[in-house]
DSSP file (Angstrom, degrees, kcal/mol; ACC not computed):
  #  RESIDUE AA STRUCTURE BP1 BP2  ACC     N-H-->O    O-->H-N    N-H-->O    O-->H-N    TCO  KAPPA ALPHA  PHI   PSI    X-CA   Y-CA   Z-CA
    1    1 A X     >        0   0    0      0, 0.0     4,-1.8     0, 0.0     5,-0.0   0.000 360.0 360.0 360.0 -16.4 -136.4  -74.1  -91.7
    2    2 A X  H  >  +     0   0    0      1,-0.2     4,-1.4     2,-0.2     5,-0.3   0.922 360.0  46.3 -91.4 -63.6 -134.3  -71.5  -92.1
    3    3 A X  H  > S+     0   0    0      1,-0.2     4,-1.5     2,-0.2    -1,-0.2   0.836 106.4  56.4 -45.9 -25.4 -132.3  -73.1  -94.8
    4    4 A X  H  > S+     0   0    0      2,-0.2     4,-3.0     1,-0.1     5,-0.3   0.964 109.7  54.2 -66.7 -47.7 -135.5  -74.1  -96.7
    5    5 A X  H  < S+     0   0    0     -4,-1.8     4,-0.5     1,-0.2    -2,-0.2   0.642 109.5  43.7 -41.3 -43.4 -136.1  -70.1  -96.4
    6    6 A X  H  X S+     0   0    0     -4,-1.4     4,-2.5     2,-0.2    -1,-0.2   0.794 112.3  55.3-105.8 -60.0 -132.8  -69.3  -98.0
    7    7 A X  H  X S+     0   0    0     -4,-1.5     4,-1.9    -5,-0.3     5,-0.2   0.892 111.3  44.6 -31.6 -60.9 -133.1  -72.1 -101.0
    8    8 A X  H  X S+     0   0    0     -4,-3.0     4,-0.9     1,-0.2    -1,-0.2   0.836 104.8  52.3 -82.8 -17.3 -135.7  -71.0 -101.9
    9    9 A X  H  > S+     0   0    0     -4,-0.5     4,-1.7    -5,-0.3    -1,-0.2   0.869 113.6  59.7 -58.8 -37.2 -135.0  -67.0 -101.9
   10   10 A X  H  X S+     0   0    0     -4,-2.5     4,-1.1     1,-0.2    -2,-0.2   0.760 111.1  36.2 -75.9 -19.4 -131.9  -68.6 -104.1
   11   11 A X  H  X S+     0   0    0     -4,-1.9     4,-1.4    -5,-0.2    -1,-0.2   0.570 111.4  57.2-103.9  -7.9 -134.3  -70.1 -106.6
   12   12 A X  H  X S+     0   0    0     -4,-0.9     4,-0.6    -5,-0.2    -2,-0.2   0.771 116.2  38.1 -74.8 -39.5 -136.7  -67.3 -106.6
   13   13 A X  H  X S+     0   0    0     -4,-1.7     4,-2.9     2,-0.2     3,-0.4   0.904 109.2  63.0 -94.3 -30.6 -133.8  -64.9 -107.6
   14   14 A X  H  X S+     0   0    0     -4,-1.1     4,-3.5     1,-0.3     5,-0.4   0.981 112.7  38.6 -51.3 -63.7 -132.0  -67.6 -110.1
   15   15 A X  H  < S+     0   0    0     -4,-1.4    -1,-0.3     2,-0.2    -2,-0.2   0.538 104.0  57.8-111.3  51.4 -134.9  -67.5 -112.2
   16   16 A X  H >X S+     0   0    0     -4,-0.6     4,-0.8    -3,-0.4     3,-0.8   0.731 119.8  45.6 -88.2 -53.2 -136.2  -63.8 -112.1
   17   17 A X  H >< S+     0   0    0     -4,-2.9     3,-1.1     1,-0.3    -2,-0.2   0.967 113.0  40.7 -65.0 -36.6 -132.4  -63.6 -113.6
   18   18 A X  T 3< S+     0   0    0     -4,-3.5    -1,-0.3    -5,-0.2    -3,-0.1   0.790 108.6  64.4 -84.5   3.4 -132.2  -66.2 -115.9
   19   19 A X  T <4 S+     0   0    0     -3,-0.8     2,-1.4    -5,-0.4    -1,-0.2   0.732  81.0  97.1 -69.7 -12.6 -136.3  -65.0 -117.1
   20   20 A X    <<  -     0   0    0     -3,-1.1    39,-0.3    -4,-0.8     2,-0.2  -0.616  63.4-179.5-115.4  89.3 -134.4  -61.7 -118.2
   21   21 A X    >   -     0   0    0     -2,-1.4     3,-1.4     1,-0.2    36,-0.4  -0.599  45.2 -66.1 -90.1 145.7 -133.8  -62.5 -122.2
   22   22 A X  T 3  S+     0   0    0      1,-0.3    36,-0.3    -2,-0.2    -1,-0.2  -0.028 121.1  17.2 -50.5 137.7 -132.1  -60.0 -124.2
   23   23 A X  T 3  S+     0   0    0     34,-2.2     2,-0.4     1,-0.3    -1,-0.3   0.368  84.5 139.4  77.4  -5.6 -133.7  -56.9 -124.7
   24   24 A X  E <   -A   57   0A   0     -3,-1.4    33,-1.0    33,-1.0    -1,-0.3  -0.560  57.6-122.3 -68.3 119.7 -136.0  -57.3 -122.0
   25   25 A X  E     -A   56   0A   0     -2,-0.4     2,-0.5    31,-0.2    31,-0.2  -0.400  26.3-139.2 -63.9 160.6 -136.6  -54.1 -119.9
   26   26 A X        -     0   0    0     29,-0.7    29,-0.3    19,-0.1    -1,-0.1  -0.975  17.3-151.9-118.8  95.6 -135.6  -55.1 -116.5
   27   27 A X        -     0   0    0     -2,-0.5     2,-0.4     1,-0.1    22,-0.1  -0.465  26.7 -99.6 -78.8 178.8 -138.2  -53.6 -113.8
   28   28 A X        -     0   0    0     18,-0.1     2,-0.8    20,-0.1    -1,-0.1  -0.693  22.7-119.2-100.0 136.8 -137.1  -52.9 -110.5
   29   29 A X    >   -     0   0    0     -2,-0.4     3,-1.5    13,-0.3    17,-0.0  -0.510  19.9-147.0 -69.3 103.5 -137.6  -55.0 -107.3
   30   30 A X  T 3  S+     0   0    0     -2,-0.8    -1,-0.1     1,-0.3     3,-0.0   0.356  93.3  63.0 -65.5  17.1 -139.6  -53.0 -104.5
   31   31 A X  T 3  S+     0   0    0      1,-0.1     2,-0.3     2,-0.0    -1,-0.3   0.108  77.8  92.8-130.2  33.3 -138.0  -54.5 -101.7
   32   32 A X    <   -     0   0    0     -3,-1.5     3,-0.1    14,-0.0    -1,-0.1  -0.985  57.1-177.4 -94.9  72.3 -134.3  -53.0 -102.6
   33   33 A X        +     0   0    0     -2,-0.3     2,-0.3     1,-0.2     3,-0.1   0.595  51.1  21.7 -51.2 -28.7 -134.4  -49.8 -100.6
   34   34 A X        -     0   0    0      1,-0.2     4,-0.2   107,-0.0    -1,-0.2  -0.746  65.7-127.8-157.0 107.2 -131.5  -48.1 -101.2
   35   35 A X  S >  S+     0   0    0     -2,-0.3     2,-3.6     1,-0.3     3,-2.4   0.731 103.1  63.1 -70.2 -39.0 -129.0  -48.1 -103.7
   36   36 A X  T 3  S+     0   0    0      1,-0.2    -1,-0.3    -3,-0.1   106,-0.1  -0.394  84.6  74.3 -77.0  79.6 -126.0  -48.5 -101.2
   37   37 A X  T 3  S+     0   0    0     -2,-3.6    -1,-0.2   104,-0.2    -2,-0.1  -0.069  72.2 154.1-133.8  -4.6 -127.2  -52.0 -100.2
   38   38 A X    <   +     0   0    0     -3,-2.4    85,-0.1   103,-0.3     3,-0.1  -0.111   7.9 157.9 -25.1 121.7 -125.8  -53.1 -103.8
   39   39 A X        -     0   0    0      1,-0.2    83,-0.8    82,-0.1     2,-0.2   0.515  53.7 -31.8 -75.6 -51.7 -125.0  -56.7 -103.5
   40   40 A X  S  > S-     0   0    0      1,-0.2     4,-0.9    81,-0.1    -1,-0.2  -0.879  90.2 -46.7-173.7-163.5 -124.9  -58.4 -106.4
   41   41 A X  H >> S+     0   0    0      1,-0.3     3,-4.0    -2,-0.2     4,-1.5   0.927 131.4  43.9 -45.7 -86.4 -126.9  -58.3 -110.1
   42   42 A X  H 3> S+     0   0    0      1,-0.3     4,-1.7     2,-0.2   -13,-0.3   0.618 109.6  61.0 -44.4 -34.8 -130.3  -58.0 -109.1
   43   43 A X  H 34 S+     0   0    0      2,-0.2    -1,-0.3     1,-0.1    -2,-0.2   0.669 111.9  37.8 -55.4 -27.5 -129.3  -55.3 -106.4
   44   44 A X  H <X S+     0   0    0     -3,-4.0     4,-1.2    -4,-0.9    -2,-0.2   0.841 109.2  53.5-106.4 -40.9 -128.0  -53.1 -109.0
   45   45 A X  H >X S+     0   0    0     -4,-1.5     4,-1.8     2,-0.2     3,-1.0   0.897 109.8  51.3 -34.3 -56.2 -130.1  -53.3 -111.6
   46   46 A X  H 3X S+     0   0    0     -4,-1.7     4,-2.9     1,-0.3     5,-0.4   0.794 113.7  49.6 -78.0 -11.0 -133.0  -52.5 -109.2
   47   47 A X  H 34 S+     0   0    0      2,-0.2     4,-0.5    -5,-0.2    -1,-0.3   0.885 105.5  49.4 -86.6 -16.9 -130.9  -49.4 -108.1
   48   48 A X  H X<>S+     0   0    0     -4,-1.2     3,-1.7    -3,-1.0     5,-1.1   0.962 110.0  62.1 -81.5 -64.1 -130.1  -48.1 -111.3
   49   49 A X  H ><5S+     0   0    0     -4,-1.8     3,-1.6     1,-0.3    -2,-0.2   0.709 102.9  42.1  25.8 -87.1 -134.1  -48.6 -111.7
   50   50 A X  T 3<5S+     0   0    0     -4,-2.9    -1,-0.3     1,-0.3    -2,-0.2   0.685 105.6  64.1 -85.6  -8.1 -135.5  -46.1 -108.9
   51   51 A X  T < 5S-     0   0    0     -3,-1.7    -1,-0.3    -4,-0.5    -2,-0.2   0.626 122.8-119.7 -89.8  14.9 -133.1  -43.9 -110.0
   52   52 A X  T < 5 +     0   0    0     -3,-1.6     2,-0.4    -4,-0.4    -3,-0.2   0.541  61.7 147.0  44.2  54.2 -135.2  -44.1 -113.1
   53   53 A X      < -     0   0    0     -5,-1.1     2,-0.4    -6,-0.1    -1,-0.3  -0.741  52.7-123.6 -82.9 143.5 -132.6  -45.3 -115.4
   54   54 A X        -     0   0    0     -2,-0.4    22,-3.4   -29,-0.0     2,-0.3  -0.902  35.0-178.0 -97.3 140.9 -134.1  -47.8 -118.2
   55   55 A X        +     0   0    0     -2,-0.4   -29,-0.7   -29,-0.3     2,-0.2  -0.622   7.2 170.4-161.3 137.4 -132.0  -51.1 -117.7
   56   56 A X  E     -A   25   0A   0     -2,-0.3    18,-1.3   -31,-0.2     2,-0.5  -0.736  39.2-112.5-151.6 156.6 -132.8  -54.4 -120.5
   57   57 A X  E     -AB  24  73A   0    -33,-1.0   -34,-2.2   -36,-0.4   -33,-1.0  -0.975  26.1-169.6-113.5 132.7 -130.6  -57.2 -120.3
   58   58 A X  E     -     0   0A   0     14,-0.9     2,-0.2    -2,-0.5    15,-0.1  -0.076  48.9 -97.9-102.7  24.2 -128.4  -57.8 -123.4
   59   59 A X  E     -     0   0A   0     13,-0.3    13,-6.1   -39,-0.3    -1,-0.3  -0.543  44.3 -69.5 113.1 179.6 -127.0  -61.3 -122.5
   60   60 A X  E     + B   0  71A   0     11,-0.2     2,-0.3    -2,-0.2    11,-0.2  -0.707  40.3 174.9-123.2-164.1 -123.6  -62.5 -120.9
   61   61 A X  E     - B   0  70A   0      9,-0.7     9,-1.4    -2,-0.2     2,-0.5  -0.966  22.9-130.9 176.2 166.9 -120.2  -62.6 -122.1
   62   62 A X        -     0   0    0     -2,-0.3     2,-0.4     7,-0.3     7,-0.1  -0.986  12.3-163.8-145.0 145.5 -116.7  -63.5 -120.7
   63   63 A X    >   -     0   0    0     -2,-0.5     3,-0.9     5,-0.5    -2,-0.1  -0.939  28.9-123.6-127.9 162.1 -113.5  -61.3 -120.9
   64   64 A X  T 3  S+     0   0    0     -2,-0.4     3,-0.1     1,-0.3    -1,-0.0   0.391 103.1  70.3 -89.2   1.5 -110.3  -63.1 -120.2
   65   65 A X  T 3  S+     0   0    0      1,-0.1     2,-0.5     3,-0.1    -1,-0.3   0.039  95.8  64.7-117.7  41.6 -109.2  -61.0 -117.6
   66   66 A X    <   -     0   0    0     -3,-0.9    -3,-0.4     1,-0.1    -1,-0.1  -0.954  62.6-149.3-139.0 144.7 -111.9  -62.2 -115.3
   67   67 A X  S    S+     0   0    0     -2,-0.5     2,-0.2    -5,-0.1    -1,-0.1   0.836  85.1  73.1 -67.4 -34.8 -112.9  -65.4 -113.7
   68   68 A X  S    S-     0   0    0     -3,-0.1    -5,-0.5    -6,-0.0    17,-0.1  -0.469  84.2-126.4 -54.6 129.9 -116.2  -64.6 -113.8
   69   69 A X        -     0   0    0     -2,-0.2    15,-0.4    15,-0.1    -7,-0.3  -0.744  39.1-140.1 -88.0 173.5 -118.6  -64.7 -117.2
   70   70 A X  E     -B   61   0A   0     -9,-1.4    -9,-0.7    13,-0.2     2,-0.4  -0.369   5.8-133.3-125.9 176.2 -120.1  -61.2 -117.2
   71   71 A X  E     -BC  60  82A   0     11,-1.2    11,-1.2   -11,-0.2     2,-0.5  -0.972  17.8-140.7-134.9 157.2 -124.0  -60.0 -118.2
   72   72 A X  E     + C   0  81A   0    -13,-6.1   -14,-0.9    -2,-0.4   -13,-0.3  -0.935  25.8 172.4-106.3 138.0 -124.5  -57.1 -120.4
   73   73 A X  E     -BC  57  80A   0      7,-1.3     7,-1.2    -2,-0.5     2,-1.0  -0.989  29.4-122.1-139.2 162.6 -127.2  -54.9 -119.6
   74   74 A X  E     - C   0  79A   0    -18,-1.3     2,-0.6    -2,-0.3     3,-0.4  -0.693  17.2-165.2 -93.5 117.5 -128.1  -51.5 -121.1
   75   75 A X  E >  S- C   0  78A   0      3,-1.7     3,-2.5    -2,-1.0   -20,-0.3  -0.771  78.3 -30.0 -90.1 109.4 -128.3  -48.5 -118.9
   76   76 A X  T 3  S-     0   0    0    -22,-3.4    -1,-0.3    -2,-0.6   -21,-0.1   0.914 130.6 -44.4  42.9  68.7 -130.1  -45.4 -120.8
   77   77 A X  T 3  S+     0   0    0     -3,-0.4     2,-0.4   -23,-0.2    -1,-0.3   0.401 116.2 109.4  74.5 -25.4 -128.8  -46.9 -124.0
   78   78 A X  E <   -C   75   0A   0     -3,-2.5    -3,-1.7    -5,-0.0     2,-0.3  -0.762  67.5-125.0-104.4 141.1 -125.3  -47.7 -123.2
   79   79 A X  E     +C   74   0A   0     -2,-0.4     2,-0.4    -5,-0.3    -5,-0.2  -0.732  35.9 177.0 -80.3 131.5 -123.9  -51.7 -122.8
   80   80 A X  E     -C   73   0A   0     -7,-1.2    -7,-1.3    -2,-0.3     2,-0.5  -0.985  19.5-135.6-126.1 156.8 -122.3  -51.8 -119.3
   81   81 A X  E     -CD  72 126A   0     45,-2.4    45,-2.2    -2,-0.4     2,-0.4  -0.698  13.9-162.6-105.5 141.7 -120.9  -55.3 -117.9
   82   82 A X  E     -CD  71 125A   0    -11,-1.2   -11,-1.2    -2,-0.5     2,-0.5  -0.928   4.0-155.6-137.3 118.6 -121.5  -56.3 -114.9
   83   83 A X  E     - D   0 124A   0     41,-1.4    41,-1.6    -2,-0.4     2,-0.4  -0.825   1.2-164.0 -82.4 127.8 -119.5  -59.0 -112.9
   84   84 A X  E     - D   0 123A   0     -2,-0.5    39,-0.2   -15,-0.4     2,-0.2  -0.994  11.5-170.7-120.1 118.0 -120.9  -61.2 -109.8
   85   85 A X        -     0   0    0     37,-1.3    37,-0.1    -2,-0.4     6,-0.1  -0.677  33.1-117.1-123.1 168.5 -118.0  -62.9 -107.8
   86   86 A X  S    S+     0   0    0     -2,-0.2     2,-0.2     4,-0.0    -1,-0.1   0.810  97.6  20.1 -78.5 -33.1 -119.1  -65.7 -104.9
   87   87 A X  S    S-     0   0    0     34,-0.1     5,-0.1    35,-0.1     4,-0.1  -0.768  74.8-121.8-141.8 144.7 -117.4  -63.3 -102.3
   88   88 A X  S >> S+     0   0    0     -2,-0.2     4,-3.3     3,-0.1     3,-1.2   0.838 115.6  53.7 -63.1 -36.5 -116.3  -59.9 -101.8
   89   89 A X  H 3> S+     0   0    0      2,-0.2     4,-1.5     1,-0.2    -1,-0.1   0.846 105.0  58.1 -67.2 -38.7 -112.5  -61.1 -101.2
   90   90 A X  H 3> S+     0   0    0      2,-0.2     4,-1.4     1,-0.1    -1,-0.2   0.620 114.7  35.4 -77.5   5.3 -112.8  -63.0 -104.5
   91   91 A X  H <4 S+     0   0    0     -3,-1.2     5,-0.5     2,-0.2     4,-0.4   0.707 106.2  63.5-109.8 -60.4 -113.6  -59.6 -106.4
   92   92 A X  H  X S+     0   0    0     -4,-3.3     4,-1.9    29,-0.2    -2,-0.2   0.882 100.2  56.8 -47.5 -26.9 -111.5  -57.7 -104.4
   93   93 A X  H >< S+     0   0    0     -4,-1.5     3,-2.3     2,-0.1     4,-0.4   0.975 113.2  39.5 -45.7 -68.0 -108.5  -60.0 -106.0
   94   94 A X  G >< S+     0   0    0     -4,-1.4     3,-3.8     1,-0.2     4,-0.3   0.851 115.2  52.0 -60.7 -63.0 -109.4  -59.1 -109.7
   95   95 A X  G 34 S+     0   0    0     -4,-0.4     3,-0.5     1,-0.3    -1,-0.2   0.631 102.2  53.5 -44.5 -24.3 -110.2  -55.6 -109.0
   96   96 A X  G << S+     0   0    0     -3,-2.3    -1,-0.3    -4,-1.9    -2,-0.1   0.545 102.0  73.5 -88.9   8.6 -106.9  -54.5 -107.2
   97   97 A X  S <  S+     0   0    0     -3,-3.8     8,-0.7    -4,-0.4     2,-0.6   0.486  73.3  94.2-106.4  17.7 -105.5  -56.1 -110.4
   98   98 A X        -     0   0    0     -3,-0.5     6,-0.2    -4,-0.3    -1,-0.1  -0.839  68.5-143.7 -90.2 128.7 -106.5  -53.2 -112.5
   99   99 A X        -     0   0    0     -2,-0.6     3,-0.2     4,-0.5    50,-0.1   0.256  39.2 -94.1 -79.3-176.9 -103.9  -50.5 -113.2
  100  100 A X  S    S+     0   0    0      1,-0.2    48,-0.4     2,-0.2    -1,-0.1   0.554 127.9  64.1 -66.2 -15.9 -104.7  -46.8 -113.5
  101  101 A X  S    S-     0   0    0     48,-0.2    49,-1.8    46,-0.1    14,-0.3   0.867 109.7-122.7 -80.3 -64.1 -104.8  -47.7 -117.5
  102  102 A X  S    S+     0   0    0      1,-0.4    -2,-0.2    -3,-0.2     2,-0.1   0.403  80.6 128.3  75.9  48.9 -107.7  -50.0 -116.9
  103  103 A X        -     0   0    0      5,-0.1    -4,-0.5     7,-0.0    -1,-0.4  -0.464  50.9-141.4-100.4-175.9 -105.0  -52.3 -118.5
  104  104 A X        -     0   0    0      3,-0.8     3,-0.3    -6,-0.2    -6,-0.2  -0.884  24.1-108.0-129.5 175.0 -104.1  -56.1 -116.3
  105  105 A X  S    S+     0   0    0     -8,-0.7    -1,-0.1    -2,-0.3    -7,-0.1   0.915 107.0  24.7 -39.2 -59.2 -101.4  -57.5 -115.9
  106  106 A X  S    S+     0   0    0      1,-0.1     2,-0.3    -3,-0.1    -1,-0.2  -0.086 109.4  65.8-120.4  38.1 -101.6  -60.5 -118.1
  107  107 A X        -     0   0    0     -3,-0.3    -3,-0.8   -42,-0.1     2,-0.6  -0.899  67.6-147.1-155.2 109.6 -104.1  -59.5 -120.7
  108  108 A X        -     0   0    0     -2,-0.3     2,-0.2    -5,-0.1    -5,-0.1  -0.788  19.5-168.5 -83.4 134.7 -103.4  -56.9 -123.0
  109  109 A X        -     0   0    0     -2,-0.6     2,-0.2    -5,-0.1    -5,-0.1  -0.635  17.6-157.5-121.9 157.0 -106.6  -54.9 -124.1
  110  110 A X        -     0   0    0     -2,-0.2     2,-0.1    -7,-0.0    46,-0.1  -0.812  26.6-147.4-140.0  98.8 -107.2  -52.4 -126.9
  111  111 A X        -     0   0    0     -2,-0.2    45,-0.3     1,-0.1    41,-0.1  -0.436  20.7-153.7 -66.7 137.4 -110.2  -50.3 -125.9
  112  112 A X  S    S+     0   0    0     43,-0.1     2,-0.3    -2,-0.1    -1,-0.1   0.636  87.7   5.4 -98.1 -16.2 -112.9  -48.7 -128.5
  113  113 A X  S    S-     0   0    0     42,-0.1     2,-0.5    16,-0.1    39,-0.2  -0.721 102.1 -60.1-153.6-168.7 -113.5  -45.9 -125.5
  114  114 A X        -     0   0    0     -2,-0.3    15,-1.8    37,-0.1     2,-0.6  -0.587  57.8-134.0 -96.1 113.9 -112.4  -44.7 -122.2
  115  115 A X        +     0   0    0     -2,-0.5    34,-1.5    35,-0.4     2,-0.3  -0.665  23.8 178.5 -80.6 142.0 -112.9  -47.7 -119.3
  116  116 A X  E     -E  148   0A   0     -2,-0.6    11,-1.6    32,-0.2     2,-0.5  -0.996   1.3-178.9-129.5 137.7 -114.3  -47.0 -116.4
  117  117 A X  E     -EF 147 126A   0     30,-1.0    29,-4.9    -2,-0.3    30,-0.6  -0.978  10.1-172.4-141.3 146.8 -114.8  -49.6 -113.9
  118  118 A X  E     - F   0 125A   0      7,-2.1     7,-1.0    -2,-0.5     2,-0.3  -0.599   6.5-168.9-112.3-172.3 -116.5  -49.6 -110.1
  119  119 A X  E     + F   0 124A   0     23,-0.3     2,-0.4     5,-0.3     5,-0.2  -0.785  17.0 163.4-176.2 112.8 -116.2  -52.8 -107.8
  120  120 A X  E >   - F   0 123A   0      3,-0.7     3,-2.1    -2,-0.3    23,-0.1  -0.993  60.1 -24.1-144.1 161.0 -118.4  -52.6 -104.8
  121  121 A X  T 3  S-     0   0    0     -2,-0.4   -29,-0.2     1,-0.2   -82,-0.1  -0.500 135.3 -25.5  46.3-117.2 -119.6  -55.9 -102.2
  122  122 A X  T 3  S+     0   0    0    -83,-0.8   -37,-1.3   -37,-0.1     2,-0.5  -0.094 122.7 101.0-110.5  15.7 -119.2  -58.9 -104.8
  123  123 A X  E <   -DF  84 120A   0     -3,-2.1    -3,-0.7   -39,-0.2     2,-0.4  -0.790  43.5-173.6-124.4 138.8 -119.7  -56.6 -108.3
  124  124 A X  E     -DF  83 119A   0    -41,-1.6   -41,-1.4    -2,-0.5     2,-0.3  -0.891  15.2-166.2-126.6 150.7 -117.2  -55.3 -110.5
  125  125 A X  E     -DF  82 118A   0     -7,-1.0    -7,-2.1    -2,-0.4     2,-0.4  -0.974   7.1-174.5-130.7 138.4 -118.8  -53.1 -113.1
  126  126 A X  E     -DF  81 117A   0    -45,-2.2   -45,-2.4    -2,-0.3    -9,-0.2  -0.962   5.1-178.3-133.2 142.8 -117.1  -51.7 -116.5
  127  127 A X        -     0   0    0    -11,-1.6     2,-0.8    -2,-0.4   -11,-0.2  -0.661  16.2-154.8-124.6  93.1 -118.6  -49.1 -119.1
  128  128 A X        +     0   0    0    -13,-0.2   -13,-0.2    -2,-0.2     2,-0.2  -0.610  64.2  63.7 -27.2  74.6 -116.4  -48.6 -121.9
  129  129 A X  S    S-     0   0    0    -15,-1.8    -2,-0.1    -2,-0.8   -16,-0.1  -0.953  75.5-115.2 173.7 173.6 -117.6  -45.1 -122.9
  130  130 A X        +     0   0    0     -2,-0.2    -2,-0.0     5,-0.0   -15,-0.0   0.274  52.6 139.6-133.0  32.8 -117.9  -41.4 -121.6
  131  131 A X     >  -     0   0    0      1,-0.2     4,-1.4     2,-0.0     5,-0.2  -0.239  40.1-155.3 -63.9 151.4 -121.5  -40.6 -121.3
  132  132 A X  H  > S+     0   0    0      1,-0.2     4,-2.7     2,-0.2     5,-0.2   0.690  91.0  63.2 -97.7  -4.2 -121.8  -38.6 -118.2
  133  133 A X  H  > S+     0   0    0      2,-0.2     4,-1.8     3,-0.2    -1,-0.2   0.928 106.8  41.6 -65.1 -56.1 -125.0  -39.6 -117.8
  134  134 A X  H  > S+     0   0    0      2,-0.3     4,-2.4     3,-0.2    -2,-0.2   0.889 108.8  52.7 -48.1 -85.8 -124.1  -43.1 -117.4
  135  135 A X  H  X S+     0   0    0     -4,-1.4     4,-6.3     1,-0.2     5,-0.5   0.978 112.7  54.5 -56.4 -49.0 -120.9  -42.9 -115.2
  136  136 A X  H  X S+     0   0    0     -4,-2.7     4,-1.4    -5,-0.2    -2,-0.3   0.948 112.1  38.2 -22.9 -68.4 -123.5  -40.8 -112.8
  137  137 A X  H >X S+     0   0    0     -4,-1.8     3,-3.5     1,-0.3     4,-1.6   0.937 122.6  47.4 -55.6 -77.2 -126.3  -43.5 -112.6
  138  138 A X  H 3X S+     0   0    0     -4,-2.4     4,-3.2     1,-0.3     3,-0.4   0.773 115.9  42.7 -39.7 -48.7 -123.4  -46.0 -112.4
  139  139 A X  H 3< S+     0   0    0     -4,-6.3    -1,-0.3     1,-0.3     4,-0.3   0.622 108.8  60.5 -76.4   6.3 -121.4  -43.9 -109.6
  140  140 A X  H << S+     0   0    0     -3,-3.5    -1,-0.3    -4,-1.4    -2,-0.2   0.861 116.0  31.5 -97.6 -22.6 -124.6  -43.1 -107.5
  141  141 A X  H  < S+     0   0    0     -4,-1.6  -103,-0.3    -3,-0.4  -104,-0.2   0.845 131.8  29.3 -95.8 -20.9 -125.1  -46.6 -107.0
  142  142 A X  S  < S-     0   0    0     -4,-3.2   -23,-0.3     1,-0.4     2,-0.2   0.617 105.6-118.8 -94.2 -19.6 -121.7  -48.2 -106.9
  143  143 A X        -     0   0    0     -4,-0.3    -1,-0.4    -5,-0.2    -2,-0.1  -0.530  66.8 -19.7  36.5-131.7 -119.7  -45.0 -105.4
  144  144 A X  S    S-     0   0    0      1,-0.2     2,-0.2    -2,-0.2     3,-0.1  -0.263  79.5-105.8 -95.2 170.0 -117.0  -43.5 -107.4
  145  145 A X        -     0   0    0    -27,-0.1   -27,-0.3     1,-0.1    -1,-0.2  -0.426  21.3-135.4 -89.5 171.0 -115.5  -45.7 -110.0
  146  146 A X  S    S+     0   0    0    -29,-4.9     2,-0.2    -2,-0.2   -28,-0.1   0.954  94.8  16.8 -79.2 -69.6 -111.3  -47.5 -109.1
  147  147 A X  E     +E  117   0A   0    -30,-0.6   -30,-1.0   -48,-0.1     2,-0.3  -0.489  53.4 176.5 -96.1 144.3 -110.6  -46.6 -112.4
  148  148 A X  E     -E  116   0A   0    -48,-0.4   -32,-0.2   -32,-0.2   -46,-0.1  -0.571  50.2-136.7-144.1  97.3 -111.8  -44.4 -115.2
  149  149 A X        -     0   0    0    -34,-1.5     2,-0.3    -2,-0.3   -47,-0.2   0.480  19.1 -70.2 -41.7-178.2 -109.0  -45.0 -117.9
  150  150 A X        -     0   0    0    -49,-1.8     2,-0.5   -37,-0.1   -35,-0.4  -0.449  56.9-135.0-110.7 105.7 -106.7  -43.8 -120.6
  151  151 A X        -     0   0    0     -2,-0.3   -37,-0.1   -37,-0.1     2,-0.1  -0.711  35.7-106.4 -84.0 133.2 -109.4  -42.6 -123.7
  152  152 A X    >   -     0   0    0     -2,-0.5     3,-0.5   -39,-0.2    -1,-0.1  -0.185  21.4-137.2 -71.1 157.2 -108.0  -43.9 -126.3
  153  153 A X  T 3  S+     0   0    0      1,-0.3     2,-0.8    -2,-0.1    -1,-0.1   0.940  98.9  22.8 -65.9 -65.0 -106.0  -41.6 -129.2
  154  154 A X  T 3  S-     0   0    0     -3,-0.0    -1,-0.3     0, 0.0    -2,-0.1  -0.727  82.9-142.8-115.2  79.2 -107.3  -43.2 -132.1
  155  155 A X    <   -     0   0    0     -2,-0.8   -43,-0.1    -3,-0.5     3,-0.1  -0.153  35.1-116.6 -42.9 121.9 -110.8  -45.2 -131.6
  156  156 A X        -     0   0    0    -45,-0.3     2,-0.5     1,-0.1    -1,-0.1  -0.154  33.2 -90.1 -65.0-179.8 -110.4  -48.4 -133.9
  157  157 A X              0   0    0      1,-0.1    -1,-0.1     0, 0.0   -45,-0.0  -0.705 360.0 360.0 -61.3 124.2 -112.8  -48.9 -136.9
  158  158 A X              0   0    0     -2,-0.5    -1,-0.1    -3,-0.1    -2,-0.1   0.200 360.0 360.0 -53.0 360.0 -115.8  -50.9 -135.4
């Protein structure tokens, strides 16, 4: 029974995420207490939430220096990525392989703004930007960010 219990919690939460089309504000789940209980997607989103950030989801995406495809959602206006890995041990790999830079090893990156990335349970989170507003919301629910990178000298042309 317990496994029917579990199935179905995993298909209740599959599609409340995949219902969440771009540009759809995102409410928060009332039975997510407490922003350090972050887990995964739906954990952070609801935390950014009661802390009464407005949160839509803008889609997914893949970057090449993760194994994971990402989802975009917008925090007060700003795109942040968010990563979901199966395990905390498979996130902790990629995350202890971003330098001080927010560079990788084997992917060179050219940044429009200052990275910042947190990694807490199974979640890696990146903003590319320097609202402070932003990196707050993010670091009250995630803790402090691993990185917060190198801004770049010359921001390319968009």
């Amino acid at each position: 029974m317990n496994l029917l219990k579990h199935i179905s919690l995993l298909l209740l939460i599959t599609a409340f995420i995949a219902g969440c089309a771009p540009g759809q504000p995102i409410t928060p789940d009332p039975t997510v207490s407490h922003a350090d209980q972050v887990g995964g997607y739906t954990d952070l989103v609801d935390a950014l939430a009661k802390l009464g950030a407005t949160i839509s989801s803008e889609g997914e995406l893949s970057q090449p220096f993760f194994s994971v495809p990402g989802k975009v959602i917008k925090v007060n206006g700003a795109d942040v990525q968010t990563y979901e890995y199966p395990s905390e041990s498979a996130r902790k790999a990629e995350s202890s392989q971003i330098t001080p830079q927010g560079s990788f090893p084997t992917t060179m990156v050219t940044w429009i703004d200052q990275p910042n990335f947190w990694a807490k349970g199974r979640m890696i989170v990146l903003y590319v930007g320097q609202d402070a507003e932003v990196k707050a919301l993010l670091s009250q629910v995630m803790g402090d960010p691993i990185v917060e990178g190198d801004i770049p000298a010359v921001v390319p042309p968009l």
